[in-house]
RODO-2510 file (C-alpha; in nm, 4 decimals, decimal comma):
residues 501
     n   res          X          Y          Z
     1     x     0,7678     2,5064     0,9345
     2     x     0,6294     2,2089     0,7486
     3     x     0,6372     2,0523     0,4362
     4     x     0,3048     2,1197     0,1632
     5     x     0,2457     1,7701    -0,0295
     6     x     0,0439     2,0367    -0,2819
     7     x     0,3387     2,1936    -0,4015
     8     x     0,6212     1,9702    -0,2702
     9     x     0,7942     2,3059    -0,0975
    10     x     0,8821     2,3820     0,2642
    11     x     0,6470     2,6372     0,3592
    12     x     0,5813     2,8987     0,7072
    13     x     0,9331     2,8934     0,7315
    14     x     1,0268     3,1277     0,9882
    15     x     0,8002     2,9031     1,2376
    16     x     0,9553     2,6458     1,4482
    17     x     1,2738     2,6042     1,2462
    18     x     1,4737     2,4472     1,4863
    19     x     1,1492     2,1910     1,6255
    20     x     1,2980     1,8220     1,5331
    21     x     1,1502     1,7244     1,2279
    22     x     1,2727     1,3728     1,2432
    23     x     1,3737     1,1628     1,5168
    24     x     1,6025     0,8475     1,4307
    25     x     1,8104     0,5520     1,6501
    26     x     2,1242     0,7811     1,5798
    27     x     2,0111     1,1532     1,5619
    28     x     1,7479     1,4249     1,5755
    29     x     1,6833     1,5852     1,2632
    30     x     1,5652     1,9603     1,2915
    31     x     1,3129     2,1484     1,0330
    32     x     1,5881     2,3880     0,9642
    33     x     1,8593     2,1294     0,8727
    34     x     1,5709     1,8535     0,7035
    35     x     1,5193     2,1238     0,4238
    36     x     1,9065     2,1608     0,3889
    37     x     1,9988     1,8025     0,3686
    38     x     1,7188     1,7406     0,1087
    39     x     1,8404     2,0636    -0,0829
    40     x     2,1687     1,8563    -0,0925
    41     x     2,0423     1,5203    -0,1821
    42     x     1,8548     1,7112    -0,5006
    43     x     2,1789     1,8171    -0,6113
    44     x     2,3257     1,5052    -0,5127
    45     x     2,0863     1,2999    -0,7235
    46     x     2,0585     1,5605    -1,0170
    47     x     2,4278     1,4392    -1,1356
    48     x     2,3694     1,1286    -1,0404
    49     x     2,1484     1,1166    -1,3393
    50     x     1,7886     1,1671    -1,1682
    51     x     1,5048     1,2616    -1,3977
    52     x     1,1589     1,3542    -1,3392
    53     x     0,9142     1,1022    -1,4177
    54     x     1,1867     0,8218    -1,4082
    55     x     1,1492     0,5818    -1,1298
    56     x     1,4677     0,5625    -0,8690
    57     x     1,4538     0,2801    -0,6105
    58     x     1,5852     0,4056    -0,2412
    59     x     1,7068     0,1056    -0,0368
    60     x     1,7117     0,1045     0,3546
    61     x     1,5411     0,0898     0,6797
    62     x     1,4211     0,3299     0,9224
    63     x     1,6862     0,6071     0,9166
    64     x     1,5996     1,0030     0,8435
    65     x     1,8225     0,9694     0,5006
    66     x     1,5367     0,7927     0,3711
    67     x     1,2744     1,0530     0,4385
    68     x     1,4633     1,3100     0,3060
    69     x     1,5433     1,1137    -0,0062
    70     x     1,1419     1,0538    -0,0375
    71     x     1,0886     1,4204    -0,0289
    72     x     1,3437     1,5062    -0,2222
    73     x     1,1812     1,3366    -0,5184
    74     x     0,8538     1,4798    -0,4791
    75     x     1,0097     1,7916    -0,5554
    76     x     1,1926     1,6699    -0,8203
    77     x     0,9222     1,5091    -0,9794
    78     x     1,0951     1,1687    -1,0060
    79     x     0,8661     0,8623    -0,9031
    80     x     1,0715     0,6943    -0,5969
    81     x     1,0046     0,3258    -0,4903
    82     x     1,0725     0,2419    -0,1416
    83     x     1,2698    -0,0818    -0,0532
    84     x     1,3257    -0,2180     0,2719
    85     x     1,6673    -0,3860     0,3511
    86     x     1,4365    -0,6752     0,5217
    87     x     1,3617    -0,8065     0,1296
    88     x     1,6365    -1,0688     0,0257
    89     x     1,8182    -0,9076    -0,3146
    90     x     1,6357    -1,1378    -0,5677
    91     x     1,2914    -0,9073    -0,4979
    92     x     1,5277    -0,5825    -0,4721
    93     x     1,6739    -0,6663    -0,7855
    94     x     1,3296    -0,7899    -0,9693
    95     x     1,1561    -0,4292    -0,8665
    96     x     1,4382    -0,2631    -1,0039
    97     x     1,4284    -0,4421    -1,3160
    98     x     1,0469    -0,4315    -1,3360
    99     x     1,0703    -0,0378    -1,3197
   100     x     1,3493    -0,0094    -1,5311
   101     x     1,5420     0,1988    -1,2690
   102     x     1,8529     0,3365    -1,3598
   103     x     1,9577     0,4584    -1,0283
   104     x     1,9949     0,2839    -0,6641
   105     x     2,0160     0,5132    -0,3212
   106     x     2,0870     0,3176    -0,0627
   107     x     1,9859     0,5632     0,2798
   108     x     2,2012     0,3605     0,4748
   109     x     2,5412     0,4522     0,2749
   110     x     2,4442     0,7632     0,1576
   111     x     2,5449     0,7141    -0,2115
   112     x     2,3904     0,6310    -0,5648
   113     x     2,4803     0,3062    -0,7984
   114     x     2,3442     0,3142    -1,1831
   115     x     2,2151    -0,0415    -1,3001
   116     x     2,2222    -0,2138    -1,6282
   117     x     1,8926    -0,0606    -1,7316
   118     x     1,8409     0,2639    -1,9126
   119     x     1,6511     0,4966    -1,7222
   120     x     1,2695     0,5296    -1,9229
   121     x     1,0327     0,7566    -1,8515
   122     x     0,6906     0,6144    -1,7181
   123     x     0,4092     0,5770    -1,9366
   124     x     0,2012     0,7654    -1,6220
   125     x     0,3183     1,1292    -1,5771
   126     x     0,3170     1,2757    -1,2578
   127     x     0,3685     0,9834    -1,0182
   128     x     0,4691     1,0299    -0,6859
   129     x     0,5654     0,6633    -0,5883
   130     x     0,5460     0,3221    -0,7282
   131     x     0,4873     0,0606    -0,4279
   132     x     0,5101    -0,3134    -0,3962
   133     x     0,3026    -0,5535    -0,2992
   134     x     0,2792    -0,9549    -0,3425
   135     x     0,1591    -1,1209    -0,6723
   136     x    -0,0396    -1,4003    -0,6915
   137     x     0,2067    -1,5016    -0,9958
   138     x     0,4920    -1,4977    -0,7314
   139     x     0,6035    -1,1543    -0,8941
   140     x     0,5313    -0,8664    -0,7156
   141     x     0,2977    -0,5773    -0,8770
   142     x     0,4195    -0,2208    -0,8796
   143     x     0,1013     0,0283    -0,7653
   144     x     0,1781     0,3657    -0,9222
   145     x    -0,0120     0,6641    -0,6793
   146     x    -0,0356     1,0361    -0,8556
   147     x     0,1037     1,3060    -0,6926
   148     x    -0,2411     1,4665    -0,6448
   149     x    -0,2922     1,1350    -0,4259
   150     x    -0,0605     1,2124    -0,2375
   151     x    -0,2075     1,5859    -0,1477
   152     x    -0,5314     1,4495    -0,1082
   153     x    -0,4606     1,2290     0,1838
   154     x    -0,1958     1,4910     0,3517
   155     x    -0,5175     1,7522     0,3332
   156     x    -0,7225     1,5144     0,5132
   157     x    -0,4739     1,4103     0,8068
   158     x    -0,3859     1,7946     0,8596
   159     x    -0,7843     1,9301     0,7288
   160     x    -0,9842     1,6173     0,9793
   161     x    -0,7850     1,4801     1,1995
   162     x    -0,7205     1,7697     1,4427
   163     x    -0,4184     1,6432     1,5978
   164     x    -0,3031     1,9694     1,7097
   165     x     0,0111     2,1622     1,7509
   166     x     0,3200     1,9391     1,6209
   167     x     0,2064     1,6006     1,6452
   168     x     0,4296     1,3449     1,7175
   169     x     0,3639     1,0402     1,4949
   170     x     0,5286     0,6849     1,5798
   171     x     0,6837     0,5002     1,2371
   172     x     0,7441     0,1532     1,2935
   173     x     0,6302     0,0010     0,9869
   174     x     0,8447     0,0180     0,6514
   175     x     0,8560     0,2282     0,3712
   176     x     0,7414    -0,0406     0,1341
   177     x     0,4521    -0,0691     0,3437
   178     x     0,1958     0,1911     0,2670
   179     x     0,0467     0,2379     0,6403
   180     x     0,3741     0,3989     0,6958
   181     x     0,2782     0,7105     0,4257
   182     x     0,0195     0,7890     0,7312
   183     x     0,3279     0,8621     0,9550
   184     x     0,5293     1,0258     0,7869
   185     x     0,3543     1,2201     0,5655
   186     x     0,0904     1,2915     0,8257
   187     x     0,4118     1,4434     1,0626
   188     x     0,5649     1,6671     0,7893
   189     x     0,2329     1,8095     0,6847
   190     x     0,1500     1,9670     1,0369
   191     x     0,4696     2,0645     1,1091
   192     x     0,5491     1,8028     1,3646
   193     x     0,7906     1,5250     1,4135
   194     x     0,8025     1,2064     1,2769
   195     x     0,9597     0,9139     1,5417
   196     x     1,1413     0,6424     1,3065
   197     x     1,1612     0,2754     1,5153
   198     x     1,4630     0,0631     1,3731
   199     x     1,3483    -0,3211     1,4132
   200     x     1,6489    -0,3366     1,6340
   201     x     1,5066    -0,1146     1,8804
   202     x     1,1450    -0,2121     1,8756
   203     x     1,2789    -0,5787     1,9503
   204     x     1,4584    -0,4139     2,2716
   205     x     1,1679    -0,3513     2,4814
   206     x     1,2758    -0,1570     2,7158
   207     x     1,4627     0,0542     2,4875
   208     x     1,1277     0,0651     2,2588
   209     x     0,9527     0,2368     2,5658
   210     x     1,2420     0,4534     2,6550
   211     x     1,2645     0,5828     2,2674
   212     x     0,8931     0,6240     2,2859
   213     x     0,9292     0,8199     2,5781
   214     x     1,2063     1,0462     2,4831
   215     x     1,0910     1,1361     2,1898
   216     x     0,7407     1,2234     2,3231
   217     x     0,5237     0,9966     2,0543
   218     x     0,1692     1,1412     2,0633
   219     x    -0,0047     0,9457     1,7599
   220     x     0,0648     0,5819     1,6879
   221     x    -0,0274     0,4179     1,3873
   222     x    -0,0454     0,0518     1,3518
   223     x    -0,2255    -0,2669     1,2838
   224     x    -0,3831    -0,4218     1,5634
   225     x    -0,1532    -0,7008     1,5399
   226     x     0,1662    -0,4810     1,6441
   227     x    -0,0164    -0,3092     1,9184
   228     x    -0,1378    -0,6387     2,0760
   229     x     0,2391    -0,7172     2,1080
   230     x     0,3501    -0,4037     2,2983
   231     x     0,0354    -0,4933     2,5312
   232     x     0,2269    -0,7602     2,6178
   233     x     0,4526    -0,4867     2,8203
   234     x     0,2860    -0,3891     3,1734
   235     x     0,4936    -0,0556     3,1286
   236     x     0,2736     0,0093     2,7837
   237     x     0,0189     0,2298     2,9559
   238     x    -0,0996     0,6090     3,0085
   239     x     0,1501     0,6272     3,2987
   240     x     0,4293     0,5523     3,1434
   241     x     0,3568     0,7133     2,8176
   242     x     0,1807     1,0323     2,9139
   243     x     0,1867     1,2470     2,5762
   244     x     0,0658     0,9542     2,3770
   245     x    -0,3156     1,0870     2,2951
   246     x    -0,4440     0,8605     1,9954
   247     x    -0,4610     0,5328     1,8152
   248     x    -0,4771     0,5384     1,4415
   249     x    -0,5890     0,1417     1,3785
   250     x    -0,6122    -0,0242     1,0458
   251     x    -0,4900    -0,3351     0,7931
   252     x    -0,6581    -0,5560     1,0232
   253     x    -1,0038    -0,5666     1,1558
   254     x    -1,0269    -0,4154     1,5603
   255     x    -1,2474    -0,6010     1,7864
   256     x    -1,4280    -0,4854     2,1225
   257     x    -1,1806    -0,6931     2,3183
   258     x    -0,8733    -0,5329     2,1725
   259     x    -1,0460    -0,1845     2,2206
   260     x    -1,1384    -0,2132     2,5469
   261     x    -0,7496    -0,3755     2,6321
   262     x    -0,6687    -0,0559     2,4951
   263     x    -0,8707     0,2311     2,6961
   264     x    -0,7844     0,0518     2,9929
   265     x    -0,4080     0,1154     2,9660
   266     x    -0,4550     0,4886     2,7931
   267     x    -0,7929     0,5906     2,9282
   268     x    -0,9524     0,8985     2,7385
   269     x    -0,7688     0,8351     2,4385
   270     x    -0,9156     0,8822     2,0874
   271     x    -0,9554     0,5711     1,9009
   272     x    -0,9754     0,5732     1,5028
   273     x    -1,0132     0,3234     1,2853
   274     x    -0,9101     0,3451     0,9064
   275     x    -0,9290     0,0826     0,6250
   276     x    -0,7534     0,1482     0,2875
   277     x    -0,5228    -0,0296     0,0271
   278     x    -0,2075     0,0243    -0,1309
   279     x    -0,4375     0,1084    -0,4335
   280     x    -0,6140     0,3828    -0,2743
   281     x    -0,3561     0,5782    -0,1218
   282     x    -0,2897     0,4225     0,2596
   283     x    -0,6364     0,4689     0,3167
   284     x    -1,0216     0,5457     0,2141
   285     x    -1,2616     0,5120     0,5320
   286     x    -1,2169     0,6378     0,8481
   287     x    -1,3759     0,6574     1,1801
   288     x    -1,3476     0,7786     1,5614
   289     x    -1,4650     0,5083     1,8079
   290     x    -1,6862     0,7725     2,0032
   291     x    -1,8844     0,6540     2,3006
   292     x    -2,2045     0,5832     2,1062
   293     x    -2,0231     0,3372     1,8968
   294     x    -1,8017     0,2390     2,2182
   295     x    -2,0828     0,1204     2,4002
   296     x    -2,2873    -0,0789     2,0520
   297     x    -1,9457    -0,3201     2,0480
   298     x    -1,9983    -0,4356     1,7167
   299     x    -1,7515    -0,7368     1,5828
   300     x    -1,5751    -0,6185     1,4289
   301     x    -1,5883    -0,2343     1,4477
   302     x    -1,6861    -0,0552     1,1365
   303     x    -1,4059     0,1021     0,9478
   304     x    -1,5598     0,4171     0,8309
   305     x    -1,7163     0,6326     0,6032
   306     x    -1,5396     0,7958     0,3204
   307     x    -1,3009     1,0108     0,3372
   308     x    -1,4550     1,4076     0,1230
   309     x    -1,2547     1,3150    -0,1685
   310     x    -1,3554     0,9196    -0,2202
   311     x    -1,6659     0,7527    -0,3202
   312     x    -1,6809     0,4667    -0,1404
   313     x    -1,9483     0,1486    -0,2484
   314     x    -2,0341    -0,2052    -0,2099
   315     x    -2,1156    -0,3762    -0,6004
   316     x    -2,1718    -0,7806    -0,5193
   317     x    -2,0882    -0,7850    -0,1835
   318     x    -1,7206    -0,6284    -0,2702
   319     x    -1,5943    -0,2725    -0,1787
   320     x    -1,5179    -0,0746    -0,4537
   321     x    -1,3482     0,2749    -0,4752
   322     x    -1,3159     0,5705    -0,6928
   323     x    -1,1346     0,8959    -0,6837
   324     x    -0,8174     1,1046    -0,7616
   325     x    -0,6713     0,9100    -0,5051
   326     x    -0,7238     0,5859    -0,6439
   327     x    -0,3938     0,4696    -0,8402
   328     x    -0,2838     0,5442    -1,1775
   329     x    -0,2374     0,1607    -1,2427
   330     x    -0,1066    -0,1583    -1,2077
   331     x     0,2841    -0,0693    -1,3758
   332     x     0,3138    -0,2575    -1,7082
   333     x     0,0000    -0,4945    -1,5915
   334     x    -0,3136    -0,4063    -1,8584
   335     x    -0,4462    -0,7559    -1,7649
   336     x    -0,4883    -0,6416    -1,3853
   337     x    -0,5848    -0,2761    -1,4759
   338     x    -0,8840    -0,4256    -1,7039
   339     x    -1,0062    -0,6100    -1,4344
   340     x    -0,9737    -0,4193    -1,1319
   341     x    -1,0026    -0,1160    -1,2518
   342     x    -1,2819     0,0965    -1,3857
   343     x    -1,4036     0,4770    -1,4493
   344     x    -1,7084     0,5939    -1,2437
   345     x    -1,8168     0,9524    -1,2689
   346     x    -1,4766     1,0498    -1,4308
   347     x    -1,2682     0,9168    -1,1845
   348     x    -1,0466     0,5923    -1,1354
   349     x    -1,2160     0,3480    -0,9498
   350     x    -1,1206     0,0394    -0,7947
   351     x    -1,2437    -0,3233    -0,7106
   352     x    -1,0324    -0,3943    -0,3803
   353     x    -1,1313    -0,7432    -0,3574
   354     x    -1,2422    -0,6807     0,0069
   355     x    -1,6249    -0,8132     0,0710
   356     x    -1,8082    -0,5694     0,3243
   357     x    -2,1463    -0,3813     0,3565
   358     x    -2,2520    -0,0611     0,4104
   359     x    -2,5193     0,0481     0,6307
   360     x    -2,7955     0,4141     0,5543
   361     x    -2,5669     0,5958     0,7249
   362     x    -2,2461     0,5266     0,4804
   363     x    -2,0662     0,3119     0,7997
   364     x    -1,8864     0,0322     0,5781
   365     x    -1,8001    -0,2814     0,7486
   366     x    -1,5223    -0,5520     0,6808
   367     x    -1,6040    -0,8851     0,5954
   368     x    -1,3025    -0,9888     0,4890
   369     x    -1,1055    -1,0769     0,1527
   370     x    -1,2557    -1,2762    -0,1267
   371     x    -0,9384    -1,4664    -0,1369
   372     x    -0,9843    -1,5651     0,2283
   373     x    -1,3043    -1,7037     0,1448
   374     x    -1,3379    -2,0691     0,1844
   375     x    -1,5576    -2,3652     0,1249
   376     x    -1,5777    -2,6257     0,4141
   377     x    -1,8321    -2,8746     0,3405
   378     x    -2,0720    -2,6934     0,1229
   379     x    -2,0750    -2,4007     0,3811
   380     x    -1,8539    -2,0686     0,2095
   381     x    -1,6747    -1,9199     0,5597
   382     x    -1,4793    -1,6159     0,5962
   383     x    -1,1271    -1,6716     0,7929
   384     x    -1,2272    -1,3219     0,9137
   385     x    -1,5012    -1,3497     1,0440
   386     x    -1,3678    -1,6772     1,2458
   387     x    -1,1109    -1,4508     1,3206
   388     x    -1,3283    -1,2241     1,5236
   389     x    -1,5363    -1,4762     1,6851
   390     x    -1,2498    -1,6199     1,8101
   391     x    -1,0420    -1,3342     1,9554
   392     x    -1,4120    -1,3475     2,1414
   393     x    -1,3338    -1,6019     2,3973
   394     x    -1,2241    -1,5305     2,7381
   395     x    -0,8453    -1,4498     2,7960
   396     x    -0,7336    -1,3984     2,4355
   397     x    -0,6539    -1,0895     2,2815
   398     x    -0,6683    -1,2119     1,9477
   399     x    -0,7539    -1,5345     1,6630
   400     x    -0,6784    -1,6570     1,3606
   401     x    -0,7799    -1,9535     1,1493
   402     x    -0,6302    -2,2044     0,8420
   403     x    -0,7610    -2,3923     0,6134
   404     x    -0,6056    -2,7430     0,5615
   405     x    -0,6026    -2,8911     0,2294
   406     x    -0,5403    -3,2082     0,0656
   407     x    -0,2972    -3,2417    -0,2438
   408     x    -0,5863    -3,2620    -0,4582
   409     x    -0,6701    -2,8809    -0,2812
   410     x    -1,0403    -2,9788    -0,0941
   411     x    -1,0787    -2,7986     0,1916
   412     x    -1,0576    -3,0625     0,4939
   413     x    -1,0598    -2,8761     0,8179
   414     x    -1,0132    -2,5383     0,9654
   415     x    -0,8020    -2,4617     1,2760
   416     x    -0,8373    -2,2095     1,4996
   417     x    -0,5293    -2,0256     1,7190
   418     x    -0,5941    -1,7833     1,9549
   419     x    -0,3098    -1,5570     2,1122
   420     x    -0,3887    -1,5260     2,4649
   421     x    -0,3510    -1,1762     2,6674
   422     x    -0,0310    -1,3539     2,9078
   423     x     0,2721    -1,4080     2,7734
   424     x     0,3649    -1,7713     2,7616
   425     x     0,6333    -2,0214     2,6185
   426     x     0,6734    -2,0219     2,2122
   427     x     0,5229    -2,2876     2,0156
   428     x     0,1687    -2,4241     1,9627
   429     x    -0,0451    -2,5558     2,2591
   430     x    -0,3400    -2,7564     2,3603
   431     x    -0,5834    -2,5070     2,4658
   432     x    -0,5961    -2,4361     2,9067
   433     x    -0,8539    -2,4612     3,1067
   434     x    -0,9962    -2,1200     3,0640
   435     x    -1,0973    -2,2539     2,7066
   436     x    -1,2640    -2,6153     2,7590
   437     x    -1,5689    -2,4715     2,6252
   438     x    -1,4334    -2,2395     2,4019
   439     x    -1,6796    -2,4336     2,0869
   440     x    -1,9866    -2,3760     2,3229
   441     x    -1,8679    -2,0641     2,3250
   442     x    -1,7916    -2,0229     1,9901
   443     x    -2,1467    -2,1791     1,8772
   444     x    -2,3279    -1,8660     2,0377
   445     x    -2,1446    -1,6720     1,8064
   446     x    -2,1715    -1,8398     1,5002
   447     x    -2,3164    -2,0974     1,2881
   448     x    -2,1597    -2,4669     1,3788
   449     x    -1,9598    -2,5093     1,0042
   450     x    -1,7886    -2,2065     1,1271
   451     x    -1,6516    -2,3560     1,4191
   452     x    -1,3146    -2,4842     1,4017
   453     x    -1,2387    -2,8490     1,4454
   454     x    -0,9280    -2,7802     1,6378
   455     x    -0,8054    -2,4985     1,8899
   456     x    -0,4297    -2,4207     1,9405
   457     x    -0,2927    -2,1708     2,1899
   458     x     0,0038    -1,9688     2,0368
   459     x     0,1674    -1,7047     2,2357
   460     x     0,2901    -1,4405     1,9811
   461     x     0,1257    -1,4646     1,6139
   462     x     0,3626    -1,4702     1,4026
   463     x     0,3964    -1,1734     1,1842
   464     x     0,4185    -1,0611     0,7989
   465     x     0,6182    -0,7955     0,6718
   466     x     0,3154    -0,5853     0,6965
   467     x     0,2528    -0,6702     1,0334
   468     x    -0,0253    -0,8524     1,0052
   469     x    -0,0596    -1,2407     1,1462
   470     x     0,0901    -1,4337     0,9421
   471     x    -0,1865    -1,7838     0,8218
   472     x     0,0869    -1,9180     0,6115
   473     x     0,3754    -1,9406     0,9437
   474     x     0,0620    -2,0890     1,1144
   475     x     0,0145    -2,3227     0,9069
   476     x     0,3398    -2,4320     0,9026
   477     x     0,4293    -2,4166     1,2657
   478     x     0,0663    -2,6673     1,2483
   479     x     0,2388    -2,9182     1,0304
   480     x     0,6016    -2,9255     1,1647
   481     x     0,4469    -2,9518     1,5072
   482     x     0,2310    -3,2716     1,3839
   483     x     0,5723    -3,3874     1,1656
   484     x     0,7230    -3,3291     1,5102
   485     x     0,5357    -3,5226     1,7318
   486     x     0,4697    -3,8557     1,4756
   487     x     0,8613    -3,9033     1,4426
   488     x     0,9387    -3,9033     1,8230
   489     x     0,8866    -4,2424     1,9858
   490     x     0,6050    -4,2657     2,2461
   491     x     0,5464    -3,8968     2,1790
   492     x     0,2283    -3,7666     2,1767
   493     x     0,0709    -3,4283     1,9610
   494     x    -0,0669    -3,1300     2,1098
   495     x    -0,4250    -3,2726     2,2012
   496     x    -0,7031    -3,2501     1,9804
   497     x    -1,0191    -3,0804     2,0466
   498     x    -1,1586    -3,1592     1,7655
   499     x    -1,2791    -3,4929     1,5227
   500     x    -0,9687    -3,5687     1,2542
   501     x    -0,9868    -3,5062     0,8750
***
């Protein structure tokens, strides 16, 4: 059995019925009793007041509820948005009042609430999901993705992918996040099993690897940032996790170092990269790390070609995107849509805002964001690219770089951190001896105004929501730790490697 993101319908269903279909921290859900409970919730949510094309907000974390109430409004054509419990209730209650959502589930109670607002149909017929992501006017903006989207990138993870008989995909990341659609959605489309990971357990590590194990995870999807932690584990290898075959990589760009950290734990395993945003459906460009591209090492590894259904180019030095599966729209934002959208060929396009380049053979690179682009003294740097160079040097498994400011906002200095591949005590720290030449090193790499003026070591980046390292915390774990050390008599900062502001 699995579930057709064409037609939104259970399909082959004498075939495997009783195969888990879901795997929780409470319960195994089987493909015979997943297409009864979301039967149910249908009903359920049909007197609760659900309409198609009427947006309904599901609250919750990672439990199987919340699957089933995803698929349950594909196939009743009503637009869900995804909220994680993680968001504090001012954001839960702004995205409901943004969408004008007239209905609540909350996956962790099992039960509906109305709202104030009157349920209104969307402008945008035929949306599958609305998704959040961060503003730069501190309110978030609501990216509405078709339901043909939706079908196009289930095609290509069952059509491309070849990740044979019942796949077992891992699902850390949250619903609100769109990397997770790649989990799910890639699971229930080839009839296999998708693994949901609680925080709570993942933060157990021991019972993270014994989940992982039990459940017999055979694709994992994540940014390079979450992987690097587990590496952290000497039990996170091909011994200990024998069924797990391949790495799906993306969000953040994956350097030779954290490759080759990788096939030495899980040797033989196939290594993909993928680059996409919530705009374009989780995901646009893909690639397999094969042993021709293995052995080049570029930094930072390409992140694909496009996928059959997107037309994928660089205008200006940013990458731009068009297709079906691009998104209907910014919801209720004409001012973004007129500038970030555009029609090419008869199909929605989109200016991500990413800068990259693509080479004859349609191999697109990432550069990094144009609103990660600074100016340092004349010199325009991308943190990105210092990023790379910097998870470079010896012993680290990854970097990451800030720009300070003064009030006035000029640029004053950039800092480097680098997370080494030990584990070590929290906080920031003055670089060890491994690294007294790490700007020597650095200057081989790339050109002097892109070296930092000051290296940190910091065991642990400290995450986003989306997984990804977090430059604001680092930032402000900088300046407390300067606050820190200036108000403590006779105490001293963590030494500088580098000439002050």
């Amino acid at each position: 059995m699995r579930f057709d993101f064409d037609t939104f319908e259970f399909i082959e269903l004498t075939e495997h019925p009783r195969l888990a279909a879901i795997h929780d921290a409470d319960s195994t859900m089987s493909w015979q009793a997943l297409r009864t409970a979301v039967d149910v919730w249908m009903m359920m949510a049909t007197e609760a007041g659900a309409r198609a094309d009427q947006p309904l907000v599901i609250t919750g974390h990672k439990e199987s509820d919340f699957v089933v109430a995803m698929l349950g409004c594909l196939r009743l054509g009503v637009p869900f948005v995804p909220i994680d419990v993680i968001n504090p209730a001012e954001r839960v209650r702004r995205i409901t009042e943004l969408v004008h959502a007239h209905l609540v589930y909350d996956t962790q109670k099992h039960r509906f609430t109305t709202t104030e607002h009157a349920g209104t149909e969307l402008e945008q017929k035929g949306v599958a999901y609305i998704m959040f992501t961060s503003g730069s006017t501190g309110d978030p903006k609501g990216v509405q993705i078709g339901r043909e989207s939706i079908g196009l990138f289930a095609g290509w993870v069952r059509k491309c992918l070849q990740l044979g008989s019942a796949p077992v995909f891992m699902d850390q990341m949250l619903f609100s996040f769109d990397f997770s659609l790649f989990n799910w959605v890639g699971a229930l489309t080839c009839g296999g099993t998708v693994a949901l990971c609680a925080r709570e357990t993942i933060e157990d590590g021991s019972a993270f690897m014994d989940y992982l194990v039990k459940t017999r995870v055979s694709v994992w999807a994540s940014t390079p940032s979450f992987l690097r932690q587990q590496m952290l584990s000497a039990d996170f290898n091909a011994q200990q996790l024998p069924d797990l075959k391949t790495f799906v990589l993306g969000a953040e760009s994956l350097t030779p170092t954290m490759a080759e950290a990788l096939w030495e734990r899980f040797p033989g395993i196939r290594l993909i990269n993928s680059y996409g945003p919530t705009e374009a459906t989780c995901s646009t460009t893909w690639v397999e790390v094969d042993p021709v591209l293995r052995k080049a090492a570029p930094l930072p590894f390409p992140i694909g070609r496009a996928k059959p259904y997107a037309d994928v180019f660089i205008e200006d030095g940013e990458i731009c995107i068009a297709g079906d599966h691009v998104m209907r729209g910014y919801l209720n934002r004409p001012d973004l849509n007129e500038t970030r959208m555009f029609m090419r060929n008869g199909k929605r396009g989109y200016r991500s805002g990413d800068i990259g380049d693509m080479d004859l053979q349609g191999l697109v690179t990432f550069r990094g964001r144009r609103d990660d682009q600074i100016k340092l003294h004349g010199y325009r740097i991308e943190l990105a690219e210092v990023d790379a160079a910097l998870a470079l040097l010896p012993g680290v498994r990854a970097g990451a770089a800030i720009a300070l400011k003064r009030p006035d906002g000029v640029i004053v200095r950039m800092i480097g951190f680098v997370d080494p591949d030990h584990a070590g005590p929290e906080g920031l720290h003055a670089p060890s001896e491994l690294l007294q030449d790490w700007k020597a090193i650095l200057a081989r790499r790339v050109p002097s105004y892109m070296v930092p003026s000051e290296l940190l070591i910091c065991h642990g980046f400290p995450m986003s929501q989306t997984d990804k390292a977090d430059r604001k915390k680092l930032e402000q774990m900088y300046r407390e730790s300067r606050t820190s050390a200036a108000t403590k008599p006779g105490a001293q900062p963590a030494q500088r490697t580098g000439q002050p502001a």
